[in-house]
C-alpha positions, 0 to 999 in steps of 0.5 A: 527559517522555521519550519512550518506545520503541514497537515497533508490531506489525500484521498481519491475523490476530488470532492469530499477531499477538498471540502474536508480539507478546507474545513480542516484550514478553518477548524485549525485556522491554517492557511489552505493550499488546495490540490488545484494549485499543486496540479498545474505543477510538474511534480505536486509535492515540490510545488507543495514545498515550495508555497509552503514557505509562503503561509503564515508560519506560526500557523502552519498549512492545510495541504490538499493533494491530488488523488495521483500523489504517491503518500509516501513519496509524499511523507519522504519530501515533507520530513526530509531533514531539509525541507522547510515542512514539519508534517504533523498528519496525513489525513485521508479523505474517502467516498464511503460509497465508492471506497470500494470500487477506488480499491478495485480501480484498475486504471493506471496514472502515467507521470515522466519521471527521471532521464524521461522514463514514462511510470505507470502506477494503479489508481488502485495502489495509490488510494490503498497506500493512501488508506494505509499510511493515514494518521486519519481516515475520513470517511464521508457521506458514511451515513449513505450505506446499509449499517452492516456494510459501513461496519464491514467498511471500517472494519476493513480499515482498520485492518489496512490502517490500525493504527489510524484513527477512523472517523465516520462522517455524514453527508454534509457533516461539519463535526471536527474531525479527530486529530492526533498531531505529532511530528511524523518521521520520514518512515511512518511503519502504519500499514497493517501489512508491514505490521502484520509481518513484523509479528503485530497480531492480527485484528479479530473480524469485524462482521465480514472483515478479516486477515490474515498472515501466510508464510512458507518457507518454499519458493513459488512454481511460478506457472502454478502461481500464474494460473492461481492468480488468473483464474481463482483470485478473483473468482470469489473462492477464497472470498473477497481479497481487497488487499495482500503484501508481503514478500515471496520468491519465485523459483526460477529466479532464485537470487532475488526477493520480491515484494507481493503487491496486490490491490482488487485487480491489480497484481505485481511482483517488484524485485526487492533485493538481490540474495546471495547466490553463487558458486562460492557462496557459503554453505549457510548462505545457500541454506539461508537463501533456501529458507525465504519464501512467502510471508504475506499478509491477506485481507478482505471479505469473507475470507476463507482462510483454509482453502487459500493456503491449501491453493498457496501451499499448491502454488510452491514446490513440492517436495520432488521439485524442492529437492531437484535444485535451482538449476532445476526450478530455472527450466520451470515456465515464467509468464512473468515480466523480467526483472532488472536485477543481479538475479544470477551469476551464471545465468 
């Protein structure tokens, strides 16, 4: 059986996503397979896969999918060697009115994954990956705000998403919205973090948007971090920080690589990958785990790029701490939650 041409629309407001997307279903006369249908579904995605087959395969799809859909688990399923989908688009559908509070949505979805295990995922996060895994962005109703702020809007966009195309829509707009189709791969590397950190350049400001990349190579004091976090982040000081990622390591937990999450509110640290750490290993190893620290890249309004490094340089050890050693940095306070990771071999 051939595989069918998916075009994959998201976004986290229901209705400008389904109006964009039956429009998309007419302009490319694919059929239309709305999130309404999906929704019903234990899992979206797999339901999405399997009506998919049930389209007219010479045309292809227009899939709408709920706002709670992960994007990339999404691009995962629709370009797996197996799957009956050949996805050509991700397009992303946002409010230009209420984008930014979406970004700030500090609201939680819960879905029963594998083994029953309950998951909590922030709204917050699922619209800002959706943003950044876009081929496309939508921007509807665009017409609504203030010049200055529609510009600082997709100025901010395009930091999240450089590569995608971005395309300002009025209120009732129906001109064709841009399309670049062309298969898309299981790993769409389009985040302008991911970017930024694999040594792209960073976009100049657009009006009050900027970003950009911090790295030390000193790991986290992570009660100094805790109190940056809780009582500076969002107090405004350092202006307004929509969106940071990247990796760092906390100094009481030596062995491991963390992967920085941060979206308005919503902050988290994941383990990304056990490092090498143990008494018989090498003294290059013990070198090289030493030297990985903090790579991230910042993004938002009005940044004040100075007085944030100088609070992030404060957060990692000083020079005194560095030099006491790992079994030193352990007895340090950690307020954050544990990690199911091989972090140590003796502790």
């Amino acid at each position: 059986m051939p595989q069918i041409d998916v075009i994959a629309v998201v976004g986290p407001r229901a209705p400008v996503r389904v109006r964009c997307a039956k429009r998309l279903a007419e302009r490319t006369q694919r059929a239309f397979v709305p999130a309404a249908r999906l929704a019903v579904a234990a899992d979206p995605i797999e339901e999405a896969i399997a009506l998919v087959p049930w389209t007219t395969p010479s045309s292809g799809a227009v899939v709408e999918f709920p706002a709670e859909t992960p994007v990339l688990e999404l691009i995962g399923a629709l370009t797996a060697p197996e799957a009956p989908t050949r996805l050509l688009a991700v397009v992303c559908v946002a409010d230009a009115e209420r984008l930014e509070a979406d970004l700030a949505d500090e609201s939680y979805v819960t879905r029963t994954a594998g083994a029953g295990e309950v998951e909590h995922t922030a709204r917050a996060w699922l619209t800002v990956t959706q943003v950044e895994h876009a081929t496309t962005i939508v921007l509807a109703n665009a017409d609504r705000l203030h010049a200055e702020r529609r510009d600082d809007l997709i100025g901010l966009l395009g930091l999240l998403a450089p590569t995608a195309r971005i395309h300002a829509a009025g209120t009732g707009s129906v001109s064709p919205i841009p399309l670049d189709l062309a298969e898309l791969g299981p790993t769409q590397a389009r985040a302008g973090w991911s970017r930024a950190l694999s040594g792209d350049l960073v976009r100049a400001p657009r009006g009050a948007a900027g970003a950009f990349r911090y790295e030390n190579e000193r790991p986290l004091h992570p009660w100094r971090l805790h109190l940056l976090l809780a009582e500076r982040f969002e107090s405004g000081e350092f202006g307004t920080i929509v969106r940071s990622a990247g990796f760092c390591r906390l100094a009481t937990r030596p062995g491991a690589i963390a992967q920085w999450e941060q979206v308005g509110a919503m902050f988290d640290l994941v383990p990304l990958a056990d490092a090498v750490w143990s008494e018989g290993g090498s003294a290059a190893e013990e070198v090289e785990l030493l030297t990985l620290g903090q790579d991230l890249f910042v993004a938002g309004y009005d940044l004040d790029r100075a007085a944030f490094t100088v609070a992030l340089d404060d957060a990692a050890l000083h020079d005194g701490e560095l030099v006491a050693g790992p079994d030193e940095w352990r007895t340090y306070p950690d307020p954050f939650p544990d990690w199911l990771v091989a972090d140590d071999h003796e502790h």
